[in-house]
C-alpha positions as CSV (number, residue, x, y, z in Angstrom):
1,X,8.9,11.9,6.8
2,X,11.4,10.1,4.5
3,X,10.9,7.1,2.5
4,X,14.2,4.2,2.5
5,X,14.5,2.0,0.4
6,X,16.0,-1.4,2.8
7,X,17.5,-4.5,1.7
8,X,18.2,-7.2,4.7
9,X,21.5,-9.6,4.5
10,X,19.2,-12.3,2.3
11,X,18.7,-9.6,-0.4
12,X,14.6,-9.6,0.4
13,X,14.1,-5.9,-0.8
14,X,11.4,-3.2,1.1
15,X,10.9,0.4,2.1
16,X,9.7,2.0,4.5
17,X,8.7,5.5,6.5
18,X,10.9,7.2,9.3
19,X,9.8,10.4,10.8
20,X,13.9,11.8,9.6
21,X,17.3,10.1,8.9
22,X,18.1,10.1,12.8
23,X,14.7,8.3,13.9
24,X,16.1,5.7,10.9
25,X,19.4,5.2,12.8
26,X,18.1,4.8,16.1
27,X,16.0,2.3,15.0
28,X,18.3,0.3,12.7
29,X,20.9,0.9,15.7
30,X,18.3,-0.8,17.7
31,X,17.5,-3.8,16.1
32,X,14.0,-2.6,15.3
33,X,14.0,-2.4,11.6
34,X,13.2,-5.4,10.4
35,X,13.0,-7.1,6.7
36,X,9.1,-8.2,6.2
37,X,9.9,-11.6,4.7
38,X,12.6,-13.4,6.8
39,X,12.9,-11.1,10.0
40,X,16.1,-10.4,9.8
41,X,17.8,-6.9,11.6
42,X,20.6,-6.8,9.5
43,X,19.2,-4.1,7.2
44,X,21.2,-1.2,5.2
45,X,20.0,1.4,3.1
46,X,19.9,1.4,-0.5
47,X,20.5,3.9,-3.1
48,X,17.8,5.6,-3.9
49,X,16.6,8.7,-7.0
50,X,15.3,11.8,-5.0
51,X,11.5,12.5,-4.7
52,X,11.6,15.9,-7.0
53,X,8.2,17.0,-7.1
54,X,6.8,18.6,-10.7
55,X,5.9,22.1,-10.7
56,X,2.7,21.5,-10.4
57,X,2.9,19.6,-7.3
58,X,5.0,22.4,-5.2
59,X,2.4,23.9,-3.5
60,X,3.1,23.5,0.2
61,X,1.5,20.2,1.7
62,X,-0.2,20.7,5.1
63,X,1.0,19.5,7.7
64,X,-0.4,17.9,11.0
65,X,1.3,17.4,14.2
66,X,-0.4,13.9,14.2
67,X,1.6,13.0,11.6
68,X,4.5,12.2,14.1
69,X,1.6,10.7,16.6
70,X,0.9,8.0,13.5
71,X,4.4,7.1,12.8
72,X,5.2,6.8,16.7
73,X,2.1,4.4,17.0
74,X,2.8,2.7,13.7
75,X,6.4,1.7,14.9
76,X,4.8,0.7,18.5
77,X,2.5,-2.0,16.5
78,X,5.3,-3.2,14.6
79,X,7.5,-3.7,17.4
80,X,5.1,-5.5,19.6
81,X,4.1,-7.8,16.6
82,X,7.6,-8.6,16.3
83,X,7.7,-9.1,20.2
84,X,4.4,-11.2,19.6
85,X,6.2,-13.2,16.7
86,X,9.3,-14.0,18.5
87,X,7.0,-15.4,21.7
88,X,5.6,-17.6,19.2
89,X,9.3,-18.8,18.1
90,X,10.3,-19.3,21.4
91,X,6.9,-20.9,22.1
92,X,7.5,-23.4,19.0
93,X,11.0,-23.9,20.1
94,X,10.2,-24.9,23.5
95,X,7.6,-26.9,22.2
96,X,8.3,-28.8,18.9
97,X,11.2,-31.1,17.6
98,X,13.0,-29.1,15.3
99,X,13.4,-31.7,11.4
100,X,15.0,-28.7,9.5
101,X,14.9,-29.3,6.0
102,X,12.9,-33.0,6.2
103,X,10.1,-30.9,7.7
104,X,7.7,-32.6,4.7
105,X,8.9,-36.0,4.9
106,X,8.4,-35.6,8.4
107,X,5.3,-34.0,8.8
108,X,4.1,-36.9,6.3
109,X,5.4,-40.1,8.0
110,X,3.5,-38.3,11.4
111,X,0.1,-38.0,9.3
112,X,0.3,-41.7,7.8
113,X,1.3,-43.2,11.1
114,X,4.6,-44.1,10.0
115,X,5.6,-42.6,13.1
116,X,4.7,-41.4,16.5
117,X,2.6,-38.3,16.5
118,X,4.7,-35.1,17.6
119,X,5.1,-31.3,17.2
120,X,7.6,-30.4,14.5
121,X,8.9,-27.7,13.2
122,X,11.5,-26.8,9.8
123,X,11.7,-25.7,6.8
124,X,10.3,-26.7,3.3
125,X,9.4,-25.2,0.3
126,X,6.5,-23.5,-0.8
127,X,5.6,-26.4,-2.9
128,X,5.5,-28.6,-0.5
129,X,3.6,-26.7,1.9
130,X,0.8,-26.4,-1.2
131,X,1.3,-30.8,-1.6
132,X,1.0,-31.4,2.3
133,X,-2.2,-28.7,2.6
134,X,-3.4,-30.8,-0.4
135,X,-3.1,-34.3,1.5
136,X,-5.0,-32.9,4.2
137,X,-2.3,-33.0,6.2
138,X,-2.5,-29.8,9.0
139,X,0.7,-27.5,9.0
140,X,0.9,-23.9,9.3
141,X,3.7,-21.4,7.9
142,X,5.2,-19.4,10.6
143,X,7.2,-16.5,9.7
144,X,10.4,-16.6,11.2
145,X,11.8,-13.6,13.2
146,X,15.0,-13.8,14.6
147,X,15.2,-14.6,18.1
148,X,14.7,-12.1,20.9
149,X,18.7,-12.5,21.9
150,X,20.0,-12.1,18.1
């Protein structure tokens, strides 16, 4: 198993397990690693210090040939939540005027009948998310994946 440390193309920094360097560039080649906060694919390695292990922690580890079983499973989960997530974009999509950034002016007009009722969808901040949620006003926060073509 080897650890990465990832960075996506919006900076968001993670890490995360791959059973060797080749099951890491397979995936990435894939489209299949993707950053945790914004979705996106377009991840690269970063530099990372060497695990060195102190002398009192040399002693062989044992291994378990379930170990590869876990990581195969745990990378089948992730990729049909990210197959789930991106359903739900293209069900929101389909579904729901997109406002972009005027999602909470939007959103609020719709709740105060200043105009017709109507599924939206867009960005705001996370301030305003916290404001509408305070007014009573029903929204949820999506994360959003890129979509199944990207």
């Amino acid at each position: 198993m080897i650890r990465y440390q990832l960075r996506c193309d919006k900076a968001h920094g993670f890490e995360s397990w791959f059973r060797d360097s080749a099951a890491y560039d397979a995936l990435a080649a894939a489209g299949e690693v993707a950053c945790p906060v914004c979705g996106s694919t377009r991840v690269e390695k970063q530099l990372m210090a060497p695990a060195i292990a102190k002398p009192s922690e040399t002693a062989p580890a044992k291994t378990s040939p379930a170990r590869g079983d876990d990581q195969a499973q745990a990378m089948a989960v992730a990729g049909e939540r990210l197959r789930q997530l991106r359903e739900l974009r293209r069900q929101i999509e389909a579904n729901a005027d997109y406002v972009g950034p005027a999602f909470a002016e939007e959103a609020r007009k719709i709740h105060y009948g200043e105009t017709d009722p109507r599924n939206i969808y867009g960005e705001t901040s996370g301030e305003d998310v916290k404001a509408l949620q305070e007014e009573g006003i029903d929204i949820a926060v999506v994360p959003w994946v890129p979509a199944a073509d990207n």
